[in-house]
N, CA, C and O of each residue as an XYZ file, in Angstrom:
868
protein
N      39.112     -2.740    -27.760
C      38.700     -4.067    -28.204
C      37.209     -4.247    -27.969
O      36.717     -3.789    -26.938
N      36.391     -4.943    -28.938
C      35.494     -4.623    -28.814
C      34.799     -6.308    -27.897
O      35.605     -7.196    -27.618
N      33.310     -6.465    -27.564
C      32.877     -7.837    -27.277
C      31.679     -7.762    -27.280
O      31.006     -6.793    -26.929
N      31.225     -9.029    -27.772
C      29.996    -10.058    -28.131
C      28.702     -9.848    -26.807
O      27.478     -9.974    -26.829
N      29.697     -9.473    -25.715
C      28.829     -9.331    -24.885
C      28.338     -8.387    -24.132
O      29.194     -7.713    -23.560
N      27.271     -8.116    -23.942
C      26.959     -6.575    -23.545
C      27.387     -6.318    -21.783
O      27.426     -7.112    -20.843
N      27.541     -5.505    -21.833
C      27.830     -4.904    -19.965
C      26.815     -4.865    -19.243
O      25.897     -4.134    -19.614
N      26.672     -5.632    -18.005
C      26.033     -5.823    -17.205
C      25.536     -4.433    -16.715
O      24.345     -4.144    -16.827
N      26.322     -3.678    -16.242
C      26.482     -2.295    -15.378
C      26.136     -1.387    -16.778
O      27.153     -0.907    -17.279
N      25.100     -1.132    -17.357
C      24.760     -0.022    -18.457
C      23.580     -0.081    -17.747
O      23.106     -1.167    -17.414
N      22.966      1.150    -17.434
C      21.631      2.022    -17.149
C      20.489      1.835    -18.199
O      20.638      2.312    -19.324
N      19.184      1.051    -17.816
C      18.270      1.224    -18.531
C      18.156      2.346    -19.756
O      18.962      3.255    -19.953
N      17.143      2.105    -20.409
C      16.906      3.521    -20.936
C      15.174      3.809    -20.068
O      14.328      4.501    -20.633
N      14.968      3.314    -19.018
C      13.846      4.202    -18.095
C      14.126      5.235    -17.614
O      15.175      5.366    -16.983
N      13.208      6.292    -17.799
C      13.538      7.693    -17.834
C      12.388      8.347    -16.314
O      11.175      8.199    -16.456
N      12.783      8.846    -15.331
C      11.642      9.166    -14.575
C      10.668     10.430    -14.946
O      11.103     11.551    -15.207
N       9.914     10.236    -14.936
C       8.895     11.118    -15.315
C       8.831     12.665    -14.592
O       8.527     13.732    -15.125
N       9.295     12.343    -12.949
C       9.322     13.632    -12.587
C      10.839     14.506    -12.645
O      11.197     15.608    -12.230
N      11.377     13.599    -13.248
C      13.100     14.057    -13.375
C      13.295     15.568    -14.279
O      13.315     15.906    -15.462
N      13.421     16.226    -12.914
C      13.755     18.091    -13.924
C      14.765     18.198    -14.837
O      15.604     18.865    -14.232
N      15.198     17.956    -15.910
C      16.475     18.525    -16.413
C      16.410     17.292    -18.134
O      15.702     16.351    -18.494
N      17.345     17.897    -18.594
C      17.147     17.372    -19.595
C      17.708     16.246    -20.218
O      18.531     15.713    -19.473
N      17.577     15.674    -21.308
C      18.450     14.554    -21.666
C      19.663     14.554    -21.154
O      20.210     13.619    -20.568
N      20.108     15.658    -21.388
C      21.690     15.913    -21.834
C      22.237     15.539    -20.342
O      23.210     14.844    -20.048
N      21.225     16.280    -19.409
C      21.605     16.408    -17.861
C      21.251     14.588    -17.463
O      22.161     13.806    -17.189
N      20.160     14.292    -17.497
C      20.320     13.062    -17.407
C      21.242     11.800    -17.582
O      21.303     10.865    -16.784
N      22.016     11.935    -18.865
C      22.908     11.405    -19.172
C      24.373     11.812    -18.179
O      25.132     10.923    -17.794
N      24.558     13.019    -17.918
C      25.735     13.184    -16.988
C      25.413     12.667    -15.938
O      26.133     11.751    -15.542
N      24.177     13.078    -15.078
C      23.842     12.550    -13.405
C      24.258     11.024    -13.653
O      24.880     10.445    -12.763
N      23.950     10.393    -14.776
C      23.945      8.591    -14.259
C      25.366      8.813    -14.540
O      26.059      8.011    -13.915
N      25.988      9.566    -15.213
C      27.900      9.156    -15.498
C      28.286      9.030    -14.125
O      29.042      8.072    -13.967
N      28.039      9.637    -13.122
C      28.608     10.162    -12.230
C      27.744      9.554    -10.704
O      28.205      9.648     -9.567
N      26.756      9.097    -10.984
C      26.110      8.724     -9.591
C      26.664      7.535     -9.422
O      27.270      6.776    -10.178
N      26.111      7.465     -7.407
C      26.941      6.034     -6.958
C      24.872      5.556     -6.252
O      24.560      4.962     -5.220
N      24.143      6.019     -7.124
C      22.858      5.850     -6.744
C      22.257      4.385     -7.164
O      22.703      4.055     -8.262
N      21.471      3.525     -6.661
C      20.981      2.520     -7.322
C      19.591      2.603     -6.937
O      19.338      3.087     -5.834
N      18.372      2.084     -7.903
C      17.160      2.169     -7.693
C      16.819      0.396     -7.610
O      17.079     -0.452     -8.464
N      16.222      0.238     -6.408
C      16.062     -1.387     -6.574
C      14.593     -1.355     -6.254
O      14.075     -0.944     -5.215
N      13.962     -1.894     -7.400
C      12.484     -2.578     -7.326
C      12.297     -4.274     -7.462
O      13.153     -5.156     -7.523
N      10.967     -4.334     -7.481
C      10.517     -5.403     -7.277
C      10.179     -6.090     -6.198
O       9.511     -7.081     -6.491
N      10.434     -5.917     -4.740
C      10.600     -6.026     -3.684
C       9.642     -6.208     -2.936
O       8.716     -5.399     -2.988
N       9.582     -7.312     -2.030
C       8.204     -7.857     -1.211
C       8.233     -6.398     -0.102
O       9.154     -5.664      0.254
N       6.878     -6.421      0.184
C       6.772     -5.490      1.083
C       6.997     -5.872      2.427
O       7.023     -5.109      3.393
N       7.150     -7.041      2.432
C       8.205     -7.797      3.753
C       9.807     -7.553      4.323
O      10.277     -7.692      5.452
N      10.334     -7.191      3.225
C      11.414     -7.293      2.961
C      12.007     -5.859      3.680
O      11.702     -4.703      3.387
N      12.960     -6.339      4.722
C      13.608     -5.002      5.650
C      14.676     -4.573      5.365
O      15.512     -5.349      4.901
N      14.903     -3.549      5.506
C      16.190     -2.569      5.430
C      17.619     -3.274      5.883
O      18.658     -2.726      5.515
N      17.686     -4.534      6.711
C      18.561     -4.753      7.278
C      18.664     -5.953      5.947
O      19.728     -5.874      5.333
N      17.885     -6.821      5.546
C      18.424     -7.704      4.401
C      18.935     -7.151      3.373
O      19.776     -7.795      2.746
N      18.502     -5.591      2.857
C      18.773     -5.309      1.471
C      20.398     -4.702      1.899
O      21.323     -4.858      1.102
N      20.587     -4.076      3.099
C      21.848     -3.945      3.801
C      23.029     -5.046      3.466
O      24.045     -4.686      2.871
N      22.821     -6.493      3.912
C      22.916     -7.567      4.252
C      23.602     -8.056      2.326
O      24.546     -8.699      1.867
N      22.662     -7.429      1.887
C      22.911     -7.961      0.435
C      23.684     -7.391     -0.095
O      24.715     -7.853     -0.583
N      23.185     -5.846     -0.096
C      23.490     -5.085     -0.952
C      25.805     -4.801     -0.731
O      26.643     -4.923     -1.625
N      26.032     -4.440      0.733
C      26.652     -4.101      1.016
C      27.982     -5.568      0.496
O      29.164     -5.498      0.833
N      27.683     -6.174      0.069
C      28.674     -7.363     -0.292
C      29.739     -6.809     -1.495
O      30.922     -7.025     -1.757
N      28.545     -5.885     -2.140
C      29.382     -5.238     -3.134
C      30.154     -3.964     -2.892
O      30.811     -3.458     -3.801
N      30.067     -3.277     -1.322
C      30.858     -2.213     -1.672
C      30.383     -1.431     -0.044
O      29.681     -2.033      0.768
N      30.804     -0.326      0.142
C      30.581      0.917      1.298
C      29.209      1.227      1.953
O      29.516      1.952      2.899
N      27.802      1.065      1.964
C      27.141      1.641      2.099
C      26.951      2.748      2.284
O      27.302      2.929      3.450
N      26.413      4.170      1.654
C      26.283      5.197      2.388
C      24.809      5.610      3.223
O      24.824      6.187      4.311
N      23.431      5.166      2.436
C      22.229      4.928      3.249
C      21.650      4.135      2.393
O      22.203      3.812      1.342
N      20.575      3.764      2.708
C      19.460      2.906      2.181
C      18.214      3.627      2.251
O      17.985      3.867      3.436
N      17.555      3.956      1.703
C      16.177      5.005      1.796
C      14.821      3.880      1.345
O      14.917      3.725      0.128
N      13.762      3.158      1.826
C      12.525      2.627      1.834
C      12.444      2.983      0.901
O      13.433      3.373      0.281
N      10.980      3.002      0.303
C      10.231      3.259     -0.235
C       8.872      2.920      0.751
O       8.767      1.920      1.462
N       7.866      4.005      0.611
C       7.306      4.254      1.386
C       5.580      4.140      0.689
O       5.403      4.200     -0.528
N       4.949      4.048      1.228
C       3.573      4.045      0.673
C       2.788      5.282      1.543
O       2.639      5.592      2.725
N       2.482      5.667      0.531
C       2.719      7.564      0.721
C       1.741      7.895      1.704
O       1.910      8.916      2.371
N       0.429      6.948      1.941
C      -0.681      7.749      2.806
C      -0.394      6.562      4.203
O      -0.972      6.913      5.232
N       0.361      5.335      4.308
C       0.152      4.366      5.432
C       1.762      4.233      5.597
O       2.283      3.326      6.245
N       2.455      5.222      4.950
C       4.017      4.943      5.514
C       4.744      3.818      5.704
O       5.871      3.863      6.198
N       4.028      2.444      5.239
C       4.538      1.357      5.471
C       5.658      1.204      3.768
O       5.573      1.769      2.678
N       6.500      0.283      4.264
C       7.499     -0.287      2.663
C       5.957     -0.814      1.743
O       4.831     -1.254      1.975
N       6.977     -0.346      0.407
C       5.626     -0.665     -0.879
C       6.436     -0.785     -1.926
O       6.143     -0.110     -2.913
N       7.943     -1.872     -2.004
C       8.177     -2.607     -2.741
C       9.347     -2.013     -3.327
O       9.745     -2.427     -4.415
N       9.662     -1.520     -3.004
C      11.104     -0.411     -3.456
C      11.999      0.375     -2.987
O      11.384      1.024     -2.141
N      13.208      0.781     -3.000
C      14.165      1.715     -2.506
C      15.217      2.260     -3.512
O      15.369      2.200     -4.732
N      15.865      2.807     -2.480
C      17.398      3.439     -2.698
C      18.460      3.309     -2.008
O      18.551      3.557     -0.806
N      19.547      2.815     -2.904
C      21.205      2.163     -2.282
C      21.514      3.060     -2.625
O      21.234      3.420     -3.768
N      22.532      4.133     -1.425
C      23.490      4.899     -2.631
C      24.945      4.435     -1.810
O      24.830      4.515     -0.587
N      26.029      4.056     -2.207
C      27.342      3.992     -2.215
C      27.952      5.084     -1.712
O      27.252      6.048     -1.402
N      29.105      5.119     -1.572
C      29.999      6.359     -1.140
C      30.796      6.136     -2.715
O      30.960      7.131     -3.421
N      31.207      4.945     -3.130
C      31.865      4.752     -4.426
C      30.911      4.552     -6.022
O      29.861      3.916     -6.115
N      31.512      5.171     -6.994
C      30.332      4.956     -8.113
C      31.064      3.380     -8.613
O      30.258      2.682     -9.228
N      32.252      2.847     -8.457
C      32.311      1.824     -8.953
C      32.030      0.387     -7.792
O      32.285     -0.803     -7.981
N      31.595      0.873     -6.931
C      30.508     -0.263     -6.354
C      29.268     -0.171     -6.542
O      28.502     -1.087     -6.244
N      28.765      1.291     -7.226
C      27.221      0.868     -7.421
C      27.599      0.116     -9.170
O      26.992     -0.949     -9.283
N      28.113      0.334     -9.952
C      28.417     -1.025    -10.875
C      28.593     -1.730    -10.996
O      28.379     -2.315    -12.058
N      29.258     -2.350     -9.735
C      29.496     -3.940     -9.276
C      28.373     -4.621     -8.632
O      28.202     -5.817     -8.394
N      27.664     -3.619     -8.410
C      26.189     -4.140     -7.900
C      25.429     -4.221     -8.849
O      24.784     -5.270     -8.870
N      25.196     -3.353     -9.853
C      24.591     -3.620    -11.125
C      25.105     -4.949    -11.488
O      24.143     -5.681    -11.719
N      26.032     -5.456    -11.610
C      26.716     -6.809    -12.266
C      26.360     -7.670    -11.386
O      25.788     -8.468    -12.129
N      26.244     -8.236    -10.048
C      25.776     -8.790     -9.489
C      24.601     -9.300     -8.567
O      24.348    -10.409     -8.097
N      24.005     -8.126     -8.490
C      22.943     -8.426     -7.313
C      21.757     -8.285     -8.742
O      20.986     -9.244     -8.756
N      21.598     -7.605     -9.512
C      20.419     -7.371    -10.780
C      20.428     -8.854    -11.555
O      21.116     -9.611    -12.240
N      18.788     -8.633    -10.746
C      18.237    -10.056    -11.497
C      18.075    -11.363    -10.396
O      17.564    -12.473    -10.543
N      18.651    -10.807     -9.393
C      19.129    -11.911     -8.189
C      17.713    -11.704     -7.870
O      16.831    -10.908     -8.191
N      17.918    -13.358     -6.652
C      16.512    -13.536     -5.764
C      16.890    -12.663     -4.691
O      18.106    -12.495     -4.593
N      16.022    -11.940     -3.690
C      16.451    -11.764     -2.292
C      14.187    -11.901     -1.815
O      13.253    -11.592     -2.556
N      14.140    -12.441     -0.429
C      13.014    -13.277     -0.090
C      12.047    -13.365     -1.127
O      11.035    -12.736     -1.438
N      12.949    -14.766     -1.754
C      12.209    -15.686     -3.166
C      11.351    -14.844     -4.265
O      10.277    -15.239     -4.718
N      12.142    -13.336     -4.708
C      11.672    -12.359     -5.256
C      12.541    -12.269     -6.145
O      13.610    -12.754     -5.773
N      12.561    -11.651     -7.685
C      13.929    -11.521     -8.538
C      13.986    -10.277     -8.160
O      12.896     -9.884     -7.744
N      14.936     -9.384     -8.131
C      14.831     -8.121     -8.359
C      15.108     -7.478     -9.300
O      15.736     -8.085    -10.167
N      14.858     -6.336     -9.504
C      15.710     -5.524    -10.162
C      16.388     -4.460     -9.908
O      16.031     -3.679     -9.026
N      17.667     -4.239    -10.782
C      18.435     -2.821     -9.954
C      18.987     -1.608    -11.587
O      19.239     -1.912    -12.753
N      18.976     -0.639    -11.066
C      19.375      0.438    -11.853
C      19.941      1.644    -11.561
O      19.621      2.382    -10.628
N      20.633      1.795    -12.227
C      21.404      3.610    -11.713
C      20.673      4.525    -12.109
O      20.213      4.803    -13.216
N      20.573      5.122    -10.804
C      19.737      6.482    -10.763
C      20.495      7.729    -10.851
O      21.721      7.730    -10.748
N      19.825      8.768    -11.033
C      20.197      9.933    -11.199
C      20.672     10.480     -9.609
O      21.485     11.402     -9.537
N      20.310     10.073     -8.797
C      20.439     10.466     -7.785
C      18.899     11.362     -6.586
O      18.131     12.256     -6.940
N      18.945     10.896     -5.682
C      17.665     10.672     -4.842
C      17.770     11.923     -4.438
O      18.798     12.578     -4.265
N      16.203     12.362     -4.234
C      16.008     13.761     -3.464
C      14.758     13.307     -2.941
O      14.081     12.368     -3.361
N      14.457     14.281     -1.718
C      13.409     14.176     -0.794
C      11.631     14.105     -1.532
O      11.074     14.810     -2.375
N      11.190     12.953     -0.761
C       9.832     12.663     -1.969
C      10.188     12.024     -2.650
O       9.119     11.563     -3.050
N      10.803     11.617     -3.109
C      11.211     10.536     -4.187
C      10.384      9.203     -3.287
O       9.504      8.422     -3.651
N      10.824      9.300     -2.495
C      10.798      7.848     -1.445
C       9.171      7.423     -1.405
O       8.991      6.271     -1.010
N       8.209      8.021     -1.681
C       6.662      7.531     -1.619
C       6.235      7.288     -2.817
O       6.452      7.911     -3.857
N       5.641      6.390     -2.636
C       4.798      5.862     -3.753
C       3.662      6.881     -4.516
O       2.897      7.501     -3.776
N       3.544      7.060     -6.038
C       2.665      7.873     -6.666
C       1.391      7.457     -7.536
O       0.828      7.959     -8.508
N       1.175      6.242     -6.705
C      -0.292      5.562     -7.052
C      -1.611      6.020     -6.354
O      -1.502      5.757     -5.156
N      -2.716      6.555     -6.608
C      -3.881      6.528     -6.743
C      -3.662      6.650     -4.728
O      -3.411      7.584     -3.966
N      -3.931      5.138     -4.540
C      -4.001      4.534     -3.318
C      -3.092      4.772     -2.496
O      -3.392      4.650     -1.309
N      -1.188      5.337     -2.975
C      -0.934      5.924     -2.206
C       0.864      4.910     -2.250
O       1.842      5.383     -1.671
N       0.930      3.688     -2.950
C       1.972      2.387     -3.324
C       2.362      2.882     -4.696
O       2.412      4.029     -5.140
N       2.559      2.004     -5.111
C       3.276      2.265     -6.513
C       2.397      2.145     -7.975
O       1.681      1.214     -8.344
N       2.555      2.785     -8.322
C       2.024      2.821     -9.671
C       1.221      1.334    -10.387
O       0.083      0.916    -10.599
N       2.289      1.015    -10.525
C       2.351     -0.915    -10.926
C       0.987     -1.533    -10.336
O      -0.029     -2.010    -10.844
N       1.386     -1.330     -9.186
C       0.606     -2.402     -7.738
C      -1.282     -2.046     -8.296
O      -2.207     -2.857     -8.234
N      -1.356     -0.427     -8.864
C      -3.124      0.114     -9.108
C      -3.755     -0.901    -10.067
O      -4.848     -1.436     -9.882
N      -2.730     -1.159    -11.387
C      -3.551     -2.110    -12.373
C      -2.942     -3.261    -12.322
O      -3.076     -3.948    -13.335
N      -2.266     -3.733    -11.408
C      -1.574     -5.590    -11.150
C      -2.982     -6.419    -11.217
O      -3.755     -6.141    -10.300
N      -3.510     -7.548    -12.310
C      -4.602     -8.224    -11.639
C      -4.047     -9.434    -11.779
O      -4.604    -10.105    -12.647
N      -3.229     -9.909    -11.285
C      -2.348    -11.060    -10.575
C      -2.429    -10.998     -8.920
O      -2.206     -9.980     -8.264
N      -2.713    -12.015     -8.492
C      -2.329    -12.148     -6.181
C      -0.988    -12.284     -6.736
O      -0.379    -12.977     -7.550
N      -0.793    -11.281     -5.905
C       0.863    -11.355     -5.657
C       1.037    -10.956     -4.224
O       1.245     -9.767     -3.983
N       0.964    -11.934     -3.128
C       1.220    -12.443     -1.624
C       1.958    -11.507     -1.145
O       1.582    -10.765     -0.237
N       3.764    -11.405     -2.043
C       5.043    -10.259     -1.521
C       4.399     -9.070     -1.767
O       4.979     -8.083     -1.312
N       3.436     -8.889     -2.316
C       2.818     -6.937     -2.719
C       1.847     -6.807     -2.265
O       1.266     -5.865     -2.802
N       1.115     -7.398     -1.279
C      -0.190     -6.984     -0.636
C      -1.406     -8.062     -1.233
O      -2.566     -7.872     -0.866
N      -1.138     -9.014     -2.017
C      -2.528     -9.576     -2.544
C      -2.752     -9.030     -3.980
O      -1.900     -8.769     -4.829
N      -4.005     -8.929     -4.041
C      -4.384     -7.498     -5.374
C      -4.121     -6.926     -5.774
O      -3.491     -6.338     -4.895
N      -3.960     -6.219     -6.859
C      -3.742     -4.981     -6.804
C      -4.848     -4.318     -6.611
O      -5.948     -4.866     -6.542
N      -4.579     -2.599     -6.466
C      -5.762     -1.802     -5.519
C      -7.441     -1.530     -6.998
O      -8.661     -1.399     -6.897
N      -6.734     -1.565     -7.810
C      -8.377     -1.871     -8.506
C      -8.552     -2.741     -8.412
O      -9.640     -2.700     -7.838
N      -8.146     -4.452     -8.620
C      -8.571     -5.256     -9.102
C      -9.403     -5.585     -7.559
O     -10.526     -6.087     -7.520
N      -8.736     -5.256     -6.535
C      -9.298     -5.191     -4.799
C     -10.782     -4.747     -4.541
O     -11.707     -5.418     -4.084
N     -10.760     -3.289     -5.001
C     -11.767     -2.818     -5.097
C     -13.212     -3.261     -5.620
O     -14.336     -2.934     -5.241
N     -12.537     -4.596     -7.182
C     -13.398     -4.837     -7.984
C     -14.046     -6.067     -7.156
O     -15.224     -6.391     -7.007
N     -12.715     -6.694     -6.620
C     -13.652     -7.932     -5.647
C     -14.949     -7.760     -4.643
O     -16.078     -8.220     -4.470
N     -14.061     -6.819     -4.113
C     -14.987     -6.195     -2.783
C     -16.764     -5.870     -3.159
O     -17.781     -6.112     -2.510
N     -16.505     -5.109     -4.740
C     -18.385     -4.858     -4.865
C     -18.440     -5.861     -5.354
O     -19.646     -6.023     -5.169
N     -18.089     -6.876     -5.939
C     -18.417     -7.875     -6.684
C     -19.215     -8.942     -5.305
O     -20.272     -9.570     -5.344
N     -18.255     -8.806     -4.238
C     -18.683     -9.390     -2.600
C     -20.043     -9.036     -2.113
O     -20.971     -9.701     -1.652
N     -19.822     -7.488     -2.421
C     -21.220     -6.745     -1.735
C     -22.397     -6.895     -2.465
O     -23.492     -6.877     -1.902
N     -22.270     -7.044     -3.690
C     -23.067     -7.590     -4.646
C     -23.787     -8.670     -4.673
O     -24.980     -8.781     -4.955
N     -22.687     -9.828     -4.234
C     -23.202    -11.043     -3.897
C     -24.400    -10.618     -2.694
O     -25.614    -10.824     -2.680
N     -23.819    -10.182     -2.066
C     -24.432    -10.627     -0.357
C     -25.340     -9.907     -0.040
O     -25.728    -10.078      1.116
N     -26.127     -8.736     -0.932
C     -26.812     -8.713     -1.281
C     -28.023     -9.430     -1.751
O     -29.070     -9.777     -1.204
N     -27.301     -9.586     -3.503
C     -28.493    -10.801     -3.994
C     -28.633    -11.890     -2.851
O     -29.708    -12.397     -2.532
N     -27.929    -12.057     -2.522
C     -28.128    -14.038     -1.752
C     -28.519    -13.699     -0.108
O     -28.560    -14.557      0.774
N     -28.844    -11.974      0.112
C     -29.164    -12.173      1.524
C     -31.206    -12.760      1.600
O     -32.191    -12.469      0.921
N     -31.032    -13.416      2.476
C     -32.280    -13.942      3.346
C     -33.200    -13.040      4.222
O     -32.356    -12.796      5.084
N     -33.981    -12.563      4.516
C     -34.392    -12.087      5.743
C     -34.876    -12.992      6.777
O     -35.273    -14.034      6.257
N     -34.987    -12.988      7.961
C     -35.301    -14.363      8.521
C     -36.602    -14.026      8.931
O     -36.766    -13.126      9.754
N     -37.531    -14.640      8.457
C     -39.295    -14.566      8.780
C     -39.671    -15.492      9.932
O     -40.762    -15.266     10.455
N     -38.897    -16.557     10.439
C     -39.634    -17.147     11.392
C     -38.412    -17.269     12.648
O     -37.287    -17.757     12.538
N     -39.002    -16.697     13.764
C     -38.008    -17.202     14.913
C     -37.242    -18.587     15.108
O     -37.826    -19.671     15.119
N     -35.758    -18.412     15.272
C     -35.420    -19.902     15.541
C     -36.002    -20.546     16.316
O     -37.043    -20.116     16.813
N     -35.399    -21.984     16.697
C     -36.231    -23.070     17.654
C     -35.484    -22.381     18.787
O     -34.496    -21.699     18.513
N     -35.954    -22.537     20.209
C     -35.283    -22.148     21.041
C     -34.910    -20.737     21.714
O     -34.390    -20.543     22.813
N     -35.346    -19.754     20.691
C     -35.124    -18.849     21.095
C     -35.967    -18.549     22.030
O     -35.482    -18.075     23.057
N     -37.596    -18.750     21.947
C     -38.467    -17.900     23.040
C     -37.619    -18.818     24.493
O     -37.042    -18.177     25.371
N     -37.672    -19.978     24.506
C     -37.238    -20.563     25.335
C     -35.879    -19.898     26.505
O     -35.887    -19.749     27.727
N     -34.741    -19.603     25.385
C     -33.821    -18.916     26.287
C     -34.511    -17.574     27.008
O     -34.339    -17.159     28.154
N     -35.361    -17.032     25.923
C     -35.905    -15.601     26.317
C     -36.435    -15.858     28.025
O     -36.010    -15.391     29.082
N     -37.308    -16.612     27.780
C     -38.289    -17.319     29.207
C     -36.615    -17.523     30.029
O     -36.345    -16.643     30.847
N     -35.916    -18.259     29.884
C     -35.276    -18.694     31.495
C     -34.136    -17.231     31.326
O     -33.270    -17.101     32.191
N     -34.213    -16.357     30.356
C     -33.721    -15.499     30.736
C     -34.151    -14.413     32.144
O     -33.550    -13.932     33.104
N     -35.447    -14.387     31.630
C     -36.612    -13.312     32.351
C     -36.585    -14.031     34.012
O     -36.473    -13.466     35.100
N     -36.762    -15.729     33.616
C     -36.853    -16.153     35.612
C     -35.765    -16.307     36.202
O     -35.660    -16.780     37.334
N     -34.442    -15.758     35.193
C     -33.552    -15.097     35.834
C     -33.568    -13.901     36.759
O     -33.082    -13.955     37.888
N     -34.157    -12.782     36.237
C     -34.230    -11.304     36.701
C     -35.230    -11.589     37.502
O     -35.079    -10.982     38.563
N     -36.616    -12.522     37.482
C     -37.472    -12.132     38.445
C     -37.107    -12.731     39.229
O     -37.887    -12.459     40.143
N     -36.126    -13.728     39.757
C     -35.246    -14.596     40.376
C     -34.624    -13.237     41.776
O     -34.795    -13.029     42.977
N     -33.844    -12.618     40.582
C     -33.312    -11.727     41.859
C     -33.668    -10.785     42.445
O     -33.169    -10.350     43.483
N     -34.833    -10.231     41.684
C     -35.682     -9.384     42.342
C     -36.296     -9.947     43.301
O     -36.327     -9.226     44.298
N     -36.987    -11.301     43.468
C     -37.317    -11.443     44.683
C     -36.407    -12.045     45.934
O     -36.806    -12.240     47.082
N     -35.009    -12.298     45.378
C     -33.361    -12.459     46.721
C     -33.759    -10.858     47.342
O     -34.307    -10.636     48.422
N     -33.429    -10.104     46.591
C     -33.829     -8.543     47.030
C     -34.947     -8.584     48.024
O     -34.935     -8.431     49.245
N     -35.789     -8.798     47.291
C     -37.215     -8.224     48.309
C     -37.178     -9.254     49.340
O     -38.288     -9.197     49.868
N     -36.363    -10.334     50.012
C     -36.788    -11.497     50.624
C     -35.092    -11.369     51.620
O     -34.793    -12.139     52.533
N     -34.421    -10.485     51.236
C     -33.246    -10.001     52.039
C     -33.695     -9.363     54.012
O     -34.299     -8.345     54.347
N     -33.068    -10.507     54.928
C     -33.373    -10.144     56.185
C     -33.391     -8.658     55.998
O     -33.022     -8.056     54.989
N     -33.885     -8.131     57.140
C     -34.218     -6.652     57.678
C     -32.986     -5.795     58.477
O     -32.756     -4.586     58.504
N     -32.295     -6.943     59.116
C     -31.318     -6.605     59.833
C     -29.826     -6.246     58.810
O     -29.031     -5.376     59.164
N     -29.648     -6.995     57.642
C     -28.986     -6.989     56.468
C     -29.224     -5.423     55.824
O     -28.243     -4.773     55.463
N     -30.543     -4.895     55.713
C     -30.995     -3.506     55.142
C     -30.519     -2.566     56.054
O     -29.982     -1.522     55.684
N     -30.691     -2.885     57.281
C     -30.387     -1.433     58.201
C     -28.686     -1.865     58.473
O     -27.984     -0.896     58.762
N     -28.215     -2.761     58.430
C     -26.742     -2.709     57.968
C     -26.160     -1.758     57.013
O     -25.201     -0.994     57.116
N     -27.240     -2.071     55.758
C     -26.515     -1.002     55.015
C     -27.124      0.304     55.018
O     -26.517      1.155     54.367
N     -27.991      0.595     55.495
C     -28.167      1.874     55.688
C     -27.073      2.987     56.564
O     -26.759      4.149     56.308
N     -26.683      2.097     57.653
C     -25.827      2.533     58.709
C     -24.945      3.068     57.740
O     -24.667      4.262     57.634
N     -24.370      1.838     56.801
C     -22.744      1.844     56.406
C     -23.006      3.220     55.384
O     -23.983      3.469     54.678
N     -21.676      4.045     55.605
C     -21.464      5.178     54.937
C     -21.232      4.698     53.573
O     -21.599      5.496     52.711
N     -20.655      3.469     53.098
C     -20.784      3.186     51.774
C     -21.911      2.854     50.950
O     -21.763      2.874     49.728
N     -23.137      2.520     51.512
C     -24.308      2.423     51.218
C     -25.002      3.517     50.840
O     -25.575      3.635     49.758
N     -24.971      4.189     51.561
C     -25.652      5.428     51.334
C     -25.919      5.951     50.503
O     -25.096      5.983     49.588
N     -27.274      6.691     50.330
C     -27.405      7.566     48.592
C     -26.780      8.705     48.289
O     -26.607      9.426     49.272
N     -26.383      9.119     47.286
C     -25.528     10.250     47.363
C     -26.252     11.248     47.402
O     -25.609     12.234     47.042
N     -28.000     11.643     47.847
C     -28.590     12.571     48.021
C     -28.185     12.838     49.524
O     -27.683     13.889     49.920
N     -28.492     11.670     50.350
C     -28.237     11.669     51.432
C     -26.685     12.478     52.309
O     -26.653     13.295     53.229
N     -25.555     11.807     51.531
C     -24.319     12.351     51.444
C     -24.314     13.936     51.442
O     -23.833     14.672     52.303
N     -25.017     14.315     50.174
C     -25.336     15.916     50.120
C     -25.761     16.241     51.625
O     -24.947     16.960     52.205
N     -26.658     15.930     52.226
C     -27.962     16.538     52.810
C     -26.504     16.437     53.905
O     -25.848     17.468     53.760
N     -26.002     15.694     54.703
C     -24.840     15.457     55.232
C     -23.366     16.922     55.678
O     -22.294     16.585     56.181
């Protein structure tokens, strides 16, 4: 029987770029995986909420980050995989498209995760997306990493043109300078004006002593 309405649980047609094998193989891995790829994701967002969420629909078997490849911190993405393939479809039907921390997400069946997968393959080291984002987006770091970059000389640029050199001493300054100085000549003469009996005190004391003296000893 046929219906009007399409199935929630059908696999993009996004294809990964570093994925070895061919259509044909592609098409079997998603028949058969219990893998889900979930993006969109604040880089706030911990392993124990997507747990929290995810697991409503079914077994957990791990949860894998996504990693930002040179600072190891989360960079907006992971991997759910199930022990069952018909809970990672029930998760497709329910959690895709959902908020989780005031974010929509998105979710998709993957071919199934292998080592490296998990880091980000942007420039900077995050995700692809995040290099040409020129939207603030707060959950992803701010900037994205060009548009970051572009602020920053645009900053140095400024502060540049608009720097000053300062040609005349502030008010006040020689002033502190002066009660700085009848500070030091202050204690140089406590020193030189120190009883006599106070000096051969410390001469006596073995802690006083110069450490030439100590040698000679």
């Amino acid at each position: 029987m046929t219906s009007i309405i399409n199935s929630l649980a059908v696999p993009s047609t996004y294809k990964d770029q570093l994925y070895q094998g061919s259509s044909n193989q592609l098409s079997d891995d998603l028949s058969t995986t219990a893998t889900l790829y979930v993006g969109n994701l604040s880089f706030f967002t911990t392993e124990e909420q997507i747990y929290e969420l995810f697991s409503k629909c079914g077994e957990i078997k791990r949860i894998i980050m996504g990693l930002d490849r040179n600072q190891k911190t989360p960079c907006g993405f992971c991997f759910v995989e199930y022990y069952h393939r018909s809970d990672a479809l029930d998760c497709m039907k329910y959690t895709n498209g959902t908020k989780l921390d005031e974010r929509v997400i998105r979710c998709d069946l993957d071919p199934g995760f292998k080592e490296g997968r998990q880091f980000g393959r942007g420039r900077s080291g995050g995700q692809v997306r995040d290099e040409y984002r020129t939207e603030y987006d707060a959950g992803r770091g701010g900037w994205g990493h060009r548009m970051r970059l572009q602020l920053e000389r645009e900053r140095e640029r400024n502060l540049k043109e608009n720097y000053e050199a300062i040609n005349e001493v502030p008010k006040g300054a020689d002033e502190y300078k002066s009660r700085t100085n009848n500070k030091g000549n202050s204690k140089r003469r406590h020193d030189d004006d120190e009883p006599e009996y106070r000096k051969r005190t410390k001469e006596q004391n073995p802690r006083f002593r110069e450490n030439d003296e100590d040698d000679d000893e």
